[in-house]
C-alpha positions as CSV (number, residue, x, y, z in Angstrom):
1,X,-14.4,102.9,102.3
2,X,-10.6,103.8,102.6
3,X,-8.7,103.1,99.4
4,X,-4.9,103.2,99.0
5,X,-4.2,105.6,96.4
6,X,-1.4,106.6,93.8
7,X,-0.9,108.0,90.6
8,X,0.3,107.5,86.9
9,X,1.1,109.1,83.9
10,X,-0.8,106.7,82.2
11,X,-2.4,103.5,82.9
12,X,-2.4,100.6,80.5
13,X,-6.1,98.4,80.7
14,X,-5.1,95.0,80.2
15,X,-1.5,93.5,79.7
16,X,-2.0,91.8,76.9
17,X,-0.3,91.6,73.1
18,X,-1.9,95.4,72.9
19,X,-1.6,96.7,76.0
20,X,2.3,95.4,76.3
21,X,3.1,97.3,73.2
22,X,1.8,100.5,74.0
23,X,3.0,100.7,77.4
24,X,6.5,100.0,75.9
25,X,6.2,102.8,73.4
26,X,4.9,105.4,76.4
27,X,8.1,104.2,78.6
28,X,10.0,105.4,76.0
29,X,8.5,108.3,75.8
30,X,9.3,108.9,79.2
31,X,5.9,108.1,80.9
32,X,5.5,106.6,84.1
33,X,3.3,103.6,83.4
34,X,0.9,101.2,85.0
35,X,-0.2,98.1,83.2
36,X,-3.3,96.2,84.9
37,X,-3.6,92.7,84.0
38,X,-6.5,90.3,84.7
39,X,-4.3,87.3,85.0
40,X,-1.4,86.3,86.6
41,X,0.6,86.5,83.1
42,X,1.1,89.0,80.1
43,X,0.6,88.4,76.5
44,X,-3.1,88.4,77.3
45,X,-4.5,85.7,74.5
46,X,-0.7,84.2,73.7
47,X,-0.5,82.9,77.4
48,X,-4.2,82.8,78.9
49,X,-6.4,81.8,76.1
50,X,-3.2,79.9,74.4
51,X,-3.8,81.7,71.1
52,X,-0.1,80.6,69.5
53,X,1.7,80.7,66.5
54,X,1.1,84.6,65.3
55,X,-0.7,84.6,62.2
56,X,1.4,86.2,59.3
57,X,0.9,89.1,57.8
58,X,2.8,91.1,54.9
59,X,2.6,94.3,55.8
60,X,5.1,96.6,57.3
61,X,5.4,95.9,60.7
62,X,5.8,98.5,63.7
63,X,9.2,98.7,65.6
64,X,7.5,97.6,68.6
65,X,6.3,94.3,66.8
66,X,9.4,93.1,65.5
67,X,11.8,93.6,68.4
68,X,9.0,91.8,70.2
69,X,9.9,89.0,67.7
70,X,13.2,89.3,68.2
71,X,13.2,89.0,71.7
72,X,11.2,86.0,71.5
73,X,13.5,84.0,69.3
74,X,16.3,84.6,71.7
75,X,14.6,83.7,74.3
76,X,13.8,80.6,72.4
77,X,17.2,80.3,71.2
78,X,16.1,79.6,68.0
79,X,14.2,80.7,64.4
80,X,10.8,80.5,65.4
81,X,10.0,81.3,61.9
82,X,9.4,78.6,59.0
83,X,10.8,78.8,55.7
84,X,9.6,81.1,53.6
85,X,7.0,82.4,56.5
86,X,5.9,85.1,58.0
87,X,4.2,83.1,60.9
88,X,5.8,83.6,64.1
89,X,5.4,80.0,66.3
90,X,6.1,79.8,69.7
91,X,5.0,78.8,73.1
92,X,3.1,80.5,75.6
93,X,5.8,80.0,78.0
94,X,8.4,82.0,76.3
95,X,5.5,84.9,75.7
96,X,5.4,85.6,78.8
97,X,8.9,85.4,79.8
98,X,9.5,87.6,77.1
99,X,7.1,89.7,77.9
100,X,8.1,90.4,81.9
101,X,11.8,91.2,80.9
102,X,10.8,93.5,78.3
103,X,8.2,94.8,80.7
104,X,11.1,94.9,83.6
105,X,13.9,96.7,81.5
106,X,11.9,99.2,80.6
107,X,10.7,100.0,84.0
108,X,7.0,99.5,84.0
109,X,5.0,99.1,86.8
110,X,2.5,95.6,86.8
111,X,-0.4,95.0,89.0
112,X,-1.6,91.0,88.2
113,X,-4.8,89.5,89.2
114,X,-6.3,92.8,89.1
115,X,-9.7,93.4,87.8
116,X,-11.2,97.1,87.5
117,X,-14.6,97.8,88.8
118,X,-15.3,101.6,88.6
119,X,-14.4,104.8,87.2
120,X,-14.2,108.4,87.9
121,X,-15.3,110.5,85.4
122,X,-15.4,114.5,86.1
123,X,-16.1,117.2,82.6
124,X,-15.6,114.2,80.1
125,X,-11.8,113.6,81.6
126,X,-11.3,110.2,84.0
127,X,-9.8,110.7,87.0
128,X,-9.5,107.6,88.6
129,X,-10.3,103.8,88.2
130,X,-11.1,102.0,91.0
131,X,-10.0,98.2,90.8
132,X,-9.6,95.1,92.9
133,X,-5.5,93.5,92.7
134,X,-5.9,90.2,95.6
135,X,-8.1,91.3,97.9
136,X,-7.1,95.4,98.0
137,X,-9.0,98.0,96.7
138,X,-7.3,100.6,95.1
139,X,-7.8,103.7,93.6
140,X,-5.6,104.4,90.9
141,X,-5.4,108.7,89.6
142,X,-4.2,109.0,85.8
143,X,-4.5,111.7,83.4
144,X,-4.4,109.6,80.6
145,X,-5.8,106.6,80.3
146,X,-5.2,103.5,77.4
147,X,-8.1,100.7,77.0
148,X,-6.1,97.5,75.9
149,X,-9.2,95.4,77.4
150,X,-10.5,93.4,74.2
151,X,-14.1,94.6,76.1
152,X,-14.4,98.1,75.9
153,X,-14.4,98.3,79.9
154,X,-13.9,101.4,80.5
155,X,-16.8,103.1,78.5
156,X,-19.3,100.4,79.5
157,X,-18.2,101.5,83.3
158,X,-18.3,105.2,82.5
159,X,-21.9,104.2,81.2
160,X,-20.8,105.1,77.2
161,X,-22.8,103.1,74.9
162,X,-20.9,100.4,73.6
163,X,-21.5,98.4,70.1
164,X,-21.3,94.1,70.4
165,X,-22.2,91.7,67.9
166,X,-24.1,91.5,64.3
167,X,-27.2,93.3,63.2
168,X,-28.6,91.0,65.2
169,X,-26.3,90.6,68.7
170,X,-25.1,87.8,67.7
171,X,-21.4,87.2,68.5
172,X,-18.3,85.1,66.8
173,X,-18.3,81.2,67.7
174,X,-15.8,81.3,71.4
175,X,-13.0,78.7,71.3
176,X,-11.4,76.5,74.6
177,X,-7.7,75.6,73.7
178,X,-5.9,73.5,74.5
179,X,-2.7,71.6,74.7
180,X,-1.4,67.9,73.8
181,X,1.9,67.0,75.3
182,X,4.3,64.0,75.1
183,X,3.6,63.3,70.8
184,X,5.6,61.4,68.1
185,X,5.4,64.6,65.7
186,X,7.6,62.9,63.3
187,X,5.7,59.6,63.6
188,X,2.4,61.7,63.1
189,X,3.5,64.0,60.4
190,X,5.0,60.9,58.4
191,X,1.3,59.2,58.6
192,X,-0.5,62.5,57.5
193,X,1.9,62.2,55.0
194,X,0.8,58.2,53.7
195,X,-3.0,59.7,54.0
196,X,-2.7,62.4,51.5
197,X,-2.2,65.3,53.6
198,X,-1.3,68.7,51.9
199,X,-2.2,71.2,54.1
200,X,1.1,71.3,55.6
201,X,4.9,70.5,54.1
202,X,4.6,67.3,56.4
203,X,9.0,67.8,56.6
204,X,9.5,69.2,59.8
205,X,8.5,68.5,63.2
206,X,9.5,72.7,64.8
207,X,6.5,73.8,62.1
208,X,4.1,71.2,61.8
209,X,0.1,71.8,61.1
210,X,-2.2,69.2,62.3
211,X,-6.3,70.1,60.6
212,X,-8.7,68.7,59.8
213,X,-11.9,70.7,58.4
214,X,-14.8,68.9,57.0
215,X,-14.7,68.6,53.2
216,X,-11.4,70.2,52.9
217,X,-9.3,68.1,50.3
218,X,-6.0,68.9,51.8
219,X,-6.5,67.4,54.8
220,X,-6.7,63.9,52.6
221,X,-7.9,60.6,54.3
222,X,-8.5,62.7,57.7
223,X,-11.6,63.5,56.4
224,X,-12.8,59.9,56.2
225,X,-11.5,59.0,59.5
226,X,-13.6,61.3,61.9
227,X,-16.4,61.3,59.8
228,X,-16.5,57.3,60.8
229,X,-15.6,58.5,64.6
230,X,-18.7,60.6,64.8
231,X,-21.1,57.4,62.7
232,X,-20.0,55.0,65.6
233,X,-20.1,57.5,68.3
234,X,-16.6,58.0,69.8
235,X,-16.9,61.9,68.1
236,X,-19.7,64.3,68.4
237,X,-20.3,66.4,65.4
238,X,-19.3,69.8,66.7
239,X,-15.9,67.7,68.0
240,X,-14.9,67.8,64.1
241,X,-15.9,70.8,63.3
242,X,-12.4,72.8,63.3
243,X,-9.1,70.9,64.3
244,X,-6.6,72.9,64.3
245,X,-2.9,71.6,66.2
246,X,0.4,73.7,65.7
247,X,3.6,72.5,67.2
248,X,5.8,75.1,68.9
249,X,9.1,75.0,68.1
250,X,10.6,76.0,71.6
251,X,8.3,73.2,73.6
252,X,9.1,70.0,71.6
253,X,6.5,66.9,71.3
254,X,3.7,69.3,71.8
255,X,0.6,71.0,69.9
256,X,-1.1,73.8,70.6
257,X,-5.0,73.1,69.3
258,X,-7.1,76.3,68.0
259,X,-10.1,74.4,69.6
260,X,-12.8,73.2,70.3
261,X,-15.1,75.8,68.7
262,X,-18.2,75.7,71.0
263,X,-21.3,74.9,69.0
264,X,-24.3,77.9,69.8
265,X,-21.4,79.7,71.8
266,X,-22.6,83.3,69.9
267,X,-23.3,85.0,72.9
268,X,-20.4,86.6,74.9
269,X,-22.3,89.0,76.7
270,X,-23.9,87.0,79.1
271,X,-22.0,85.3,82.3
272,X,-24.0,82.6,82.8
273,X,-23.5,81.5,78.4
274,X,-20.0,82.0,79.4
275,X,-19.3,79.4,82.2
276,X,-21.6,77.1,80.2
277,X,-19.3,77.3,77.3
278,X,-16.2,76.0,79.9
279,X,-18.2,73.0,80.6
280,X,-19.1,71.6,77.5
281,X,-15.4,72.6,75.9
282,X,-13.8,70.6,78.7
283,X,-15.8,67.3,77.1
284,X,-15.2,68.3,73.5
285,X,-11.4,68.4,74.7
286,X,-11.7,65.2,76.8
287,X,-13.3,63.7,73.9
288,X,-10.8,64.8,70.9
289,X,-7.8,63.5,72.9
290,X,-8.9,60.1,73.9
291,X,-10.1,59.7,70.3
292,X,-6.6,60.9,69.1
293,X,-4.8,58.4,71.6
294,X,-7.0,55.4,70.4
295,X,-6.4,56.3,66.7
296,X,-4.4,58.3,65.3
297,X,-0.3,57.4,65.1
298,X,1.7,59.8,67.5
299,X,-0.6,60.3,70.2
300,X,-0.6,56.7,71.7
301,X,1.4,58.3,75.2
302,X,0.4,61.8,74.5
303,X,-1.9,63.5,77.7
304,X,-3.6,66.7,77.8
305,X,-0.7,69.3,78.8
306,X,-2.5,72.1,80.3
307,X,-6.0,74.0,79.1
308,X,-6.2,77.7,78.5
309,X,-7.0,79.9,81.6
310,X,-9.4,82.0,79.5
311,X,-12.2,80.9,76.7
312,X,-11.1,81.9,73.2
313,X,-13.3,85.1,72.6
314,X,-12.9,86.4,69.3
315,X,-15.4,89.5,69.6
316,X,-17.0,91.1,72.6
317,X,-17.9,94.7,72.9
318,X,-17.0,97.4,70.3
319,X,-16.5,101.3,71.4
320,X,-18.3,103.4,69.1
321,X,-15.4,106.3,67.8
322,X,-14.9,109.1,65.3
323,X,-14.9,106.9,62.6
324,X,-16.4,103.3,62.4
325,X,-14.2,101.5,59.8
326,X,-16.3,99.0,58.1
327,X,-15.8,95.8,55.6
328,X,-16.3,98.3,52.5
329,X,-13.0,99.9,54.1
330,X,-11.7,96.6,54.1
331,X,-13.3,95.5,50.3
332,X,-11.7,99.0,48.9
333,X,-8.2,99.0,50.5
334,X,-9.2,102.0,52.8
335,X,-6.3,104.4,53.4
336,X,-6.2,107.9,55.8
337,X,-4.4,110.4,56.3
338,X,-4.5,109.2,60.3
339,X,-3.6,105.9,59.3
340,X,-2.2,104.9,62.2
341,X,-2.1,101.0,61.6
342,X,-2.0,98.7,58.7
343,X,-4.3,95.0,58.2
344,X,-4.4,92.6,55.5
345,X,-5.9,89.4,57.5
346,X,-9.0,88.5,55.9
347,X,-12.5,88.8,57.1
348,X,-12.1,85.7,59.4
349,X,-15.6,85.3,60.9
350,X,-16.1,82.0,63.2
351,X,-19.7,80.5,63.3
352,X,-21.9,77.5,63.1
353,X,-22.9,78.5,59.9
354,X,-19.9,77.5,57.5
355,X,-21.3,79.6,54.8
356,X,-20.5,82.8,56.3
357,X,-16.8,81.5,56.8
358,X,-17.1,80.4,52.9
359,X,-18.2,83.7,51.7
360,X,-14.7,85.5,54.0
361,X,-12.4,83.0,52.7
362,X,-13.0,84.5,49.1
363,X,-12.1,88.2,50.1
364,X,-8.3,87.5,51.1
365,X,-5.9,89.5,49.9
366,X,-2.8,89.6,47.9
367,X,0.4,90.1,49.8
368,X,1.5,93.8,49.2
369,X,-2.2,94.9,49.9
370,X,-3.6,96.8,53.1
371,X,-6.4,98.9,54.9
372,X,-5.1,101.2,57.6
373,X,-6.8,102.0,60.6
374,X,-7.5,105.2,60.9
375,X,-7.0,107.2,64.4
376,X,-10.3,108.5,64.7
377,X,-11.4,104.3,65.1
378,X,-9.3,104.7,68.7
379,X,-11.2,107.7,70.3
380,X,-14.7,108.3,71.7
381,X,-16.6,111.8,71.7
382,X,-17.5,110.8,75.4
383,X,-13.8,111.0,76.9
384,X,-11.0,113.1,76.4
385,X,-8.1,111.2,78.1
386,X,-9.3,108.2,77.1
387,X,-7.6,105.7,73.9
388,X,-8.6,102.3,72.6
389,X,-6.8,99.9,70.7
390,X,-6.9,96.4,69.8
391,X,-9.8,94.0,69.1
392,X,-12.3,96.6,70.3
393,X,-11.6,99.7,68.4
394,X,-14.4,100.7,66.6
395,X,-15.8,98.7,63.9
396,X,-18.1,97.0,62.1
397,X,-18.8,93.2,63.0
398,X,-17.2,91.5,60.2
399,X,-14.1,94.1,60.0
400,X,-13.5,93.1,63.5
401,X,-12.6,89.8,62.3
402,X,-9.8,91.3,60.7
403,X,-8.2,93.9,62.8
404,X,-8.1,91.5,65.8
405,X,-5.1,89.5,64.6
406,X,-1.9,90.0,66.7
407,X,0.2,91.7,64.7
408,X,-1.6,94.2,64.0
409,X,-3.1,94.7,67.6
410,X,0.9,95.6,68.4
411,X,0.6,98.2,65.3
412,X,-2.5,99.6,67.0
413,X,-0.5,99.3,70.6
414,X,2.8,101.4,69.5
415,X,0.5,103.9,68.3
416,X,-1.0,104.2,70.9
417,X,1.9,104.5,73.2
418,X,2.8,107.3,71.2
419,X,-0.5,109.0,71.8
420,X,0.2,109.1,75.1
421,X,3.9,110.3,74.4
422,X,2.6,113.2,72.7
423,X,0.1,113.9,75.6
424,X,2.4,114.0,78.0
425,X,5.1,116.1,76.7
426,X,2.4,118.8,75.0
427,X,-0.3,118.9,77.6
428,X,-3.0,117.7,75.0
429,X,-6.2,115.4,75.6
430,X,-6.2,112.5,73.2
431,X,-9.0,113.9,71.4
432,X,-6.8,116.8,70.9
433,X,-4.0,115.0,69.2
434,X,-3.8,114.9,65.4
435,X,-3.5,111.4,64.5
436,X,-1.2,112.7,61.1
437,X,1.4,113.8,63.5
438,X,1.4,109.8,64.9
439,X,1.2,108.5,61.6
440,X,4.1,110.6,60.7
441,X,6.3,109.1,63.8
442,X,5.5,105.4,62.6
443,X,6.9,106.2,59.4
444,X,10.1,108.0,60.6
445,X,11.2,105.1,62.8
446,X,10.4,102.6,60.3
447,X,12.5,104.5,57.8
448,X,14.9,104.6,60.5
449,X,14.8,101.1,60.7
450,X,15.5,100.2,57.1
């Protein structure tokens, strides 16, 4: 078969909140870069999988991260931060927006709806993948090459053995989100209010919180009220299981719900789980809204807005690096001296089984404290040319539950983009680079920018 071919200093897997970051960091470095995105948007999660606000964290953030903020909020044209918050809220709309112009300006080359398929792979170096963008095949020739996928694609294709799961295979609990349009916030957050609602300030409709979790005392007389929906039926009991609705300050009379979480949805690696997991959270969603209409002050006109274009998969597939950084890193406050990122979101594992979620709520830490992410977690032994970074470095189970977060995915993603930076201009592999010379870099511009 004849393939239209061409080349790149460095292709970006997967445009996503990872993959956006590092290809900006490389095309200022002076690379010629590729990004290929899956969907027909960037910001991977933020847009597809509607995965909004951006949890907070109180770490120092990379450069790439907080003009990425920045850029958001005038695009908004407003604070998309609360008082007193590091949480960043905001639509999926703006995301992308955001996204393409920074993507544009910095003259990086996009190919959407393009899924890869195959690899090349001669002496432990890729030459090539092979992907599908429409209906063309291409073959795309890199001698660097960043994995930004969330699935570990390119070593599963290469035939690399690949880490997914617990001990046991077992995967986190998938989401489908969704959003609620056309709602009386302030009516609503007035009536949490009256019902003894503390989990959120209940005083402004741009950063409002609508939860409820079962036996959780802040969400006051919620509790009651769809514990008597699933008695008489309107509610199933997976339907209560994790609520979860933020309002977005830049797309007004609108929440953005982390949910449904899929009952028995612990299995991402197989296709067939996958689709069945769209079905049923299509009726949980169908099912939480009309019981929300019926009910609950607020949503008497609301409809559902849109749905996410991708399931809410926490953890896939793992590559298996240099160095495996595990939940006793996490436990200990783990630093290198190739720390090339810096975590402190807690070991946030999603499952039917609330007690494991119990036992990670208690490890949070205090702000001020971190675990870094050590360079070696980014590399394989297999490929030379060939860099990871976000949820799929490698990593124990339950520490993926931290590192997955988006702020530090963009950490992950700048360093990353400097990788390739320092592969370009001094002719070395990835494997080659030392990752104290990138730690180093991160620091310098963050001291440049205090």
């Amino acid at each position: 078969m004849e393939f239209e071919q061409t080349t790149f200093d460095v292709v970006v897997i997967g445009g996503g909140t990872t993959g956006i970051t590092a290809a900006l960091t490389a095309a200022q470095a002076g690379l010629r870069v590729l990004i290929i995105e899956s969907q027909l948007a960037l910001t991977g999660t933020m847009a597809n999988a509607l995965v909004t606000p951006m949890m907070p964290t109180f770490v120092t953030s990379g450069t790439q991260h907080r003009q990425f903020v920045q850029k958001l909020e005038q695009q908004a044209q407003q604070s998309l931060q609360g008082p007193g918050s590091t949480t960043i809220w905001f639509s999926p709309e703006t995301a992308v927006i955001t996204a393409e112009q920074l993507c544009q300006e910095a003259g990086i080359t996009i190919l959407y709806q393009t899924t890869v398929y195959g690899v090349e792979v001669v002496a432990e170096t890729i030459q090539a993948v092979f992907v599908q963008s429409f209906n063309h095949q291409l073959k795309i020739m890199t001698p660097r090459l960043i994995d930004t996928s969330g699935d570990a694609i390119i070593p599963r294709l290469a035939g690399i053995p690949v880490a997914s799961g617990d001990a046991t295979g077992h995967n986190q609990a998938v989401s489908f989100r969704f959003e609620i349009g056309n709602i009386d916030i302030t009516q609503l957050r007035l009536w949490c209010r009256e019902q003894g609602y503390t989990f959120n300030a209940c005083d402004t409709d741009s950063f409002f919180e609508f939860v409820h979790v079962p036996n959780q005392p802040a969400c006051g007389q919620l509790g009651a009220i769809f514990a008597a929906a699933v008695a008489n039926g309107e509610l199933e009991a997976a339907d209560i299981r994790y609520i979860q609705g933020f309002s977005m300050p830049d797309k007004p009379n609108t929440l953005s719900f982390n949910g449904p979480q899929i009952p028995a949805s612990d299995n991402t690696q197989n296709p067939w789980q996958l689709s069945a997991y769209v079905r049923t959270g299509r009726m949980m969603q169908q099912r939480l809204w009309k019981f929300l209409q019926a009910n609950i002050p607020g949503f008497a006109t609301s409809f559902i807005n849109q749905e996410a274009r991708m399931l809410g998969i926490r953890e896939s597939y793992r590559i298996q690096g240099y160095y495996e950084l595990s939940a006793t890193d996490y436990r200990q406050r783990q630093k290198f001296v190739d720390g090339i990122a810096k975590g402190d979101w807690y070991i946030d594992i999603h499952r039917d089984d609330e007690s494991v979620e119990d036992d990670a709520f208690k490890q949070k830490y205090t702000p001020g404290e971190y675990y870094e992410i050590p360079y070696r977690s980014l590399i394989i032994p297999e490929l030379r040319n060939y860099i990871a970074a976000g949820r799929h470095i490698s990593c124990e189970f339950a520490m993926q539950s931290s590192v997955r977060i988006q702020a530090t995915c963009q950490m992950m993603g700048e360093a990353v983009g400097i990788a390739a930076g320092i592969s370009f201009h001094d002719g070395l592999d990835f494997q080659a680079i030392d990752g104290q010379q990138i730690k180093k870099q991160l620091e310098e511009a963050q001291a440049c920018h205090n």
